[in-house]
PASEBA-1860 file (N, C-alpha, C; in nm, 3 decimals):
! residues 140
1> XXXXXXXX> 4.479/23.418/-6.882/4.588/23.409/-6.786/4.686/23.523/-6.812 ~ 4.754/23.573/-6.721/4.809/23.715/-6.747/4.962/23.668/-6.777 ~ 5.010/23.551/-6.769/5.142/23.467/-6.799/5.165/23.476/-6.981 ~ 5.028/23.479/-7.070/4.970/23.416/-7.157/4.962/23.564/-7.249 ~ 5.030/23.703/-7.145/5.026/23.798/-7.237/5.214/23.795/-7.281 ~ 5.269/23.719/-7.223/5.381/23.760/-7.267/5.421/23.621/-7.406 ~ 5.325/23.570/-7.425/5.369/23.485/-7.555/5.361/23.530/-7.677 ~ 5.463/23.528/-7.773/5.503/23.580/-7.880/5.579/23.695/-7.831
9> XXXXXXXX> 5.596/23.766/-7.749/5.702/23.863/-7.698/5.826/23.867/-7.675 ~ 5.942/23.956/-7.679/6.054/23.883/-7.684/6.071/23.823/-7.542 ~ 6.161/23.715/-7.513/6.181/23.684/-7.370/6.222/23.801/-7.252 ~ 6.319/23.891/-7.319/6.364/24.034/-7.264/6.268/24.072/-7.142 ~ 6.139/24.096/-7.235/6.017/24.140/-7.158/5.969/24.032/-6.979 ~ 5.964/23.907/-7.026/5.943/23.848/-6.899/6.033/23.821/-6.797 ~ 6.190/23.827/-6.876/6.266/23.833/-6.803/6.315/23.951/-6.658 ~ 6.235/24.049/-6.769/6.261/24.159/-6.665/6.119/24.192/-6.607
17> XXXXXXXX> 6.042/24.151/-6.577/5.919/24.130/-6.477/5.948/24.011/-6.347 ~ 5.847/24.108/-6.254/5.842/24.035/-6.128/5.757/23.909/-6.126 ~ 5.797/23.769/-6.097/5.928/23.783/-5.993/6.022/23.703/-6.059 ~ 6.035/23.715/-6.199/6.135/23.636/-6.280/6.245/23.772/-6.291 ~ 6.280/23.822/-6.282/6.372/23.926/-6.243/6.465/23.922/-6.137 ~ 6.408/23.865/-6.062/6.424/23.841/-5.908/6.536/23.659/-5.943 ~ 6.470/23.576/-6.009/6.470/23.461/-5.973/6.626/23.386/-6.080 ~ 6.712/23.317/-6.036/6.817/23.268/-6.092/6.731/23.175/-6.248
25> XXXXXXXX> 6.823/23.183/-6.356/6.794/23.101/-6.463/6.870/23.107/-6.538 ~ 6.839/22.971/-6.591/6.926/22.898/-6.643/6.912/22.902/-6.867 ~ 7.007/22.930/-6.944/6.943/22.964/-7.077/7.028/22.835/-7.126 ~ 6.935/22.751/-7.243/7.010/22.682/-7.336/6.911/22.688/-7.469 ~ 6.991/22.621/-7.563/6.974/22.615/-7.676/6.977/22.435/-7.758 ~ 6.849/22.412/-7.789/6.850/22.296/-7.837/6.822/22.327/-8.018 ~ 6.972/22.328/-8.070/7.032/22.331/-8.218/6.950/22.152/-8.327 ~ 6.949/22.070/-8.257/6.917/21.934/-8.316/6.775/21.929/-8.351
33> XXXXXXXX> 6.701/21.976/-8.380/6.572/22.018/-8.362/6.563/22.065/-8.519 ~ 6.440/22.081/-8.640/6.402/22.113/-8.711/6.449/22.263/-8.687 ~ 6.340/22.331/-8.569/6.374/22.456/-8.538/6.443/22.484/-8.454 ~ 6.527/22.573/-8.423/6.641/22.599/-8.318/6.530/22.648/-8.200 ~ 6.558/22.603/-8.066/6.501/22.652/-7.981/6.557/22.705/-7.859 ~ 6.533/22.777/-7.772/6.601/22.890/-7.695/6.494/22.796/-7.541 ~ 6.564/22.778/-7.418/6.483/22.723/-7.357/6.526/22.819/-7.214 ~ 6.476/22.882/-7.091/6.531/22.931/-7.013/6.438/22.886/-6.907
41> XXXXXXXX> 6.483/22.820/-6.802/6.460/22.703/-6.687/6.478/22.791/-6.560 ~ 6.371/22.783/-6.470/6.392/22.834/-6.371/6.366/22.787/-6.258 ~ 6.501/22.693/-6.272/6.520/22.544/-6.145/6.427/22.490/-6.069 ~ 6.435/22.537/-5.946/6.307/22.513/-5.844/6.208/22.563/-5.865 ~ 6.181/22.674/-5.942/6.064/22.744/-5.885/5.929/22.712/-6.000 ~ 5.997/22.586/-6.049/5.884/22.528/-6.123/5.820/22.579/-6.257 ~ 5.917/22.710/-6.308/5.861/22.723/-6.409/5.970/22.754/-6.564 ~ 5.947/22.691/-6.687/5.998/22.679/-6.813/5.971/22.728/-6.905
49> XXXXXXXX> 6.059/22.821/-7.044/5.968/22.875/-7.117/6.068/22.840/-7.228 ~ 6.012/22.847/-7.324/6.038/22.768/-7.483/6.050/22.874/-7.593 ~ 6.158/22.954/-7.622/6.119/23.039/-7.697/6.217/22.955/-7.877 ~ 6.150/23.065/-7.991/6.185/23.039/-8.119/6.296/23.073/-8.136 ~ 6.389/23.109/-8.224/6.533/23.142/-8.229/6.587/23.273/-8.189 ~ 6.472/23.345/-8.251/6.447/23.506/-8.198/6.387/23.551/-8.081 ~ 6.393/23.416/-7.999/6.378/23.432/-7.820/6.214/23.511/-7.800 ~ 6.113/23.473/-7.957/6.004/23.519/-7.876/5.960/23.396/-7.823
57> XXXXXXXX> 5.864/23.460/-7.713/5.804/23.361/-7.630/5.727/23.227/-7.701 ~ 5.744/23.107/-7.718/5.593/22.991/-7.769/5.577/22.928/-7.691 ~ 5.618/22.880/-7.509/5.578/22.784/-7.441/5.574/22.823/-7.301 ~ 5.553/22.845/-7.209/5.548/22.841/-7.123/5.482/22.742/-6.997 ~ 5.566/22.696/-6.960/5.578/22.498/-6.882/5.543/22.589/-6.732 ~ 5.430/22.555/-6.655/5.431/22.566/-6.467/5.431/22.474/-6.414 ~ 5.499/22.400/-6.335/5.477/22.295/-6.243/5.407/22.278/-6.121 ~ 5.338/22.162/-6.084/5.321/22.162/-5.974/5.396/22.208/-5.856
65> XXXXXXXX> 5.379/22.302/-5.772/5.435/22.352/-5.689/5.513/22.510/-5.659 ~ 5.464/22.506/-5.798/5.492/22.715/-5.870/5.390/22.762/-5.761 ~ 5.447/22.934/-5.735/5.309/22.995/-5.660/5.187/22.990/-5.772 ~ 5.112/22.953/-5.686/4.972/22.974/-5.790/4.900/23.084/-5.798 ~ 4.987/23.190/-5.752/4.954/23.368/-5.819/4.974/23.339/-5.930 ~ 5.079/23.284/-5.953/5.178/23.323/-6.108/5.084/23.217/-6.185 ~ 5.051/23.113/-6.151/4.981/23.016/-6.234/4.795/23.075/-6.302 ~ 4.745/23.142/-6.165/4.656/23.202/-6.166/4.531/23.055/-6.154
73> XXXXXXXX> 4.556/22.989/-6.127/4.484/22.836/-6.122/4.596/22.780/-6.038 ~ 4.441/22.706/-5.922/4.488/22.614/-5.807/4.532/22.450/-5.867 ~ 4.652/22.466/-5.812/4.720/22.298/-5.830/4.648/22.165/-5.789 ~ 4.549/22.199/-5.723/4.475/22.133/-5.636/4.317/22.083/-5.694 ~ 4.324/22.180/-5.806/4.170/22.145/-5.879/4.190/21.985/-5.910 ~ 4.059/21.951/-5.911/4.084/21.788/-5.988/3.999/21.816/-6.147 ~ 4.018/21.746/-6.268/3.987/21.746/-6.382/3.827/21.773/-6.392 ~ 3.780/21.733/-6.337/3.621/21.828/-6.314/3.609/21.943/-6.276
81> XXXXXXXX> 3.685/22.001/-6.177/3.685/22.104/-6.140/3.765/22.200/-6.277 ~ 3.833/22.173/-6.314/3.932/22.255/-6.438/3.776/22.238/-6.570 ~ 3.733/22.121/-6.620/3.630/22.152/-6.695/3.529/22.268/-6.633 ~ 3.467/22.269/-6.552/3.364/22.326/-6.483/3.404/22.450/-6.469 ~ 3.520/22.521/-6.498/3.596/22.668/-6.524/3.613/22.651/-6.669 ~ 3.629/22.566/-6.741/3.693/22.611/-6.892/3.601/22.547/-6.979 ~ 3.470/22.442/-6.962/3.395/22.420/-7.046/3.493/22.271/-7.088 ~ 3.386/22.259/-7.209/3.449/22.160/-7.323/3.582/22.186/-7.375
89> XXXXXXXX> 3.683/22.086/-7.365/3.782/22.095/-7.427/3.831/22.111/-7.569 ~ 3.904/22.129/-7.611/3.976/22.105/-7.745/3.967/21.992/-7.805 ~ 4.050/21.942/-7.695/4.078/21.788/-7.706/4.129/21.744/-7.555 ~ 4.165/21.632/-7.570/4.176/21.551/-7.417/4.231/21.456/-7.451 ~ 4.299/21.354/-7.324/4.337/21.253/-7.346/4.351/21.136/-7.225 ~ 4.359/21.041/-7.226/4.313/20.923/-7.109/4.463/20.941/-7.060 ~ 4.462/20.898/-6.882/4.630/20.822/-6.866/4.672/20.721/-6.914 ~ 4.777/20.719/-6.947/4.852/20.592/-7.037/4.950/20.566/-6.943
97> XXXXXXXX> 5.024/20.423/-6.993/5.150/20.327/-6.878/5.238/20.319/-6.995 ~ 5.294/20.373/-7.018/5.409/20.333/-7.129/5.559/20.281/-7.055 ~ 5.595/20.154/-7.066/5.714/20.108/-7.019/5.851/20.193/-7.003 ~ 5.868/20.295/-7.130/5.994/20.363/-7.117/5.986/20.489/-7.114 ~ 5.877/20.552/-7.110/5.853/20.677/-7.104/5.741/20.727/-6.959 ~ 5.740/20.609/-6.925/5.665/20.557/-6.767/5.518/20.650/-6.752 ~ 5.456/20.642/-6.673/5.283/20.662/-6.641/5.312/20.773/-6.638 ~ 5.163/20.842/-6.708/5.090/20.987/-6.743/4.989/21.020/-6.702
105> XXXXXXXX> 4.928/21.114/-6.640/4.800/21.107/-6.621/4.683/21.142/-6.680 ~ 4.592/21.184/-6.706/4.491/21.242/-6.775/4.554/21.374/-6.858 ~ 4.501/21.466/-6.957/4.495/21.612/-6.986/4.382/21.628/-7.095 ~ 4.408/21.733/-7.051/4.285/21.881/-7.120/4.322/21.970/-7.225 ~ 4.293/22.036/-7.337/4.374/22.115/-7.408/4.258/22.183/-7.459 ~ 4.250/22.335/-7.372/4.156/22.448/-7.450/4.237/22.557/-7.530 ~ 4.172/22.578/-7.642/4.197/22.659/-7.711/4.128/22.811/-7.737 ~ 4.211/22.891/-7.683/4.138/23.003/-7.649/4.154/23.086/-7.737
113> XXXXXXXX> 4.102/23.209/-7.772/4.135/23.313/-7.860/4.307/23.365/-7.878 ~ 4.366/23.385/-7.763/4.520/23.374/-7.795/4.608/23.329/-7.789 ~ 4.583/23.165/-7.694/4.632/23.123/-7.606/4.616/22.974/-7.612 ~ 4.659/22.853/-7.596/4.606/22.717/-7.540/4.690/22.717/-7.443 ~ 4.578/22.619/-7.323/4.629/22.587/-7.251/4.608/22.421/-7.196 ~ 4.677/22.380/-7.161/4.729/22.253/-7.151/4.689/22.201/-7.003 ~ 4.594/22.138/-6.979/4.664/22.100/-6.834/4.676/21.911/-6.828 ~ 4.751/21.911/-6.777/4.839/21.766/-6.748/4.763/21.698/-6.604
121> XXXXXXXX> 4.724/21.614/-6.560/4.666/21.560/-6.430/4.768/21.454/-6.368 ~ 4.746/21.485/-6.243/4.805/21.387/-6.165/4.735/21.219/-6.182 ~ 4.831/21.147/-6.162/4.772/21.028/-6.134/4.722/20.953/-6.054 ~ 4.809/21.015/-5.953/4.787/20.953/-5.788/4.637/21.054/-5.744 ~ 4.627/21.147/-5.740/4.534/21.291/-5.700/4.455/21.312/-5.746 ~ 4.460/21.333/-5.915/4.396/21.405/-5.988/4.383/21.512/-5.973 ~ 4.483/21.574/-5.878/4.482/21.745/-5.931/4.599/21.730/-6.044 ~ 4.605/21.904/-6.049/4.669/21.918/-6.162/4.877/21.924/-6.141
129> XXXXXXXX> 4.927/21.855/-6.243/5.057/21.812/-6.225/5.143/21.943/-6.280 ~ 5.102/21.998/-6.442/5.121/22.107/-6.503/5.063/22.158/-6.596 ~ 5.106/22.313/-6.603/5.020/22.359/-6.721/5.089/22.441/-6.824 ~ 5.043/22.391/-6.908/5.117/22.443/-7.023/5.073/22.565/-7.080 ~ 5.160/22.690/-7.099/5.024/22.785/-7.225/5.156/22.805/-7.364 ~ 5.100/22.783/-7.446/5.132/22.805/-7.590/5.059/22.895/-7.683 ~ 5.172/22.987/-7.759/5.122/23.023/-7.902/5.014/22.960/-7.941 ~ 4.890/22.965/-8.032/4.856/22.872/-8.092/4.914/22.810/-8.176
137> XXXX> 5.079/22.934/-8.258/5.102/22.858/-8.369/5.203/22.752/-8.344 ~ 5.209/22.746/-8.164/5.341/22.622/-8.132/5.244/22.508/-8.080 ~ 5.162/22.492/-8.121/5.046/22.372/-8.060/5.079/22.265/-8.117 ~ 5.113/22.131/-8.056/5.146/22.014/-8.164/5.066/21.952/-8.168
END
């Protein structure tokens, strides 16, 4: 994924690429945390990135409803269709109903040579809800 070259980079770098250059955002800092983390939110347009204290890149969050240029994967695949492009997973996991943290749907977690990526499933659809790409070394 070409999103997936800017992890471990400083944020600087994606910030000033198209079309996050272009796009309003929002920066905070979550101090309560083991590690200090740098978070910069970019409201509507569905997409989040997680950096270390030194603002390099470890997370990058897309939501359902991001252009799916930028995602480079259709929102619309259902969990067969995402295996049947990426093979066997990492790991995986069933939807769960948890009372206070409320319903989840399925996910996927491949681990690639530089990269994991995450994808999250809808519940209602079974396409995809979001996708995550991480460092490997921010993988929990």
């Amino acid at each position: 994924m070409t999103l997936a070259r800017y992890l471990g980079t400083h944020v600087a770098e994606l910030l000033a690429a198209e079309p996050f250059c272009r796009w309003p955002v929002n920066r905070s800092t979550e101090s309560d945390l083991p590690m200090k983390e740098v978070w910069y939110a970019f409201g509507a347009r569905g997409v989040d990135v997680i950096c270390d204290e030194d603002e390099s890149v470890r997370t990058i969050f897309l939501r359902a409803g991001v252009d799916e240029l930028l995602s480079e994967t259709s929102f619309s695949l259902t969990r067969e269709e995402v295996l049947a492009l990426f093979g066997s997973p990492s790991k995986s996991g069933a939807a769960t109903r948890h009372v206070v943290l409320g319903d989840s749907g399925a996910w996927d977690r491949f681990d690639l040579e530089t990269a994991t990526i995450h994808f999250q499933y809808r519940l209602d659809s079974g396409g995809i809800e979001m996708i995550t790409l991480m460092r490997p070394d921010a993988v929990p």
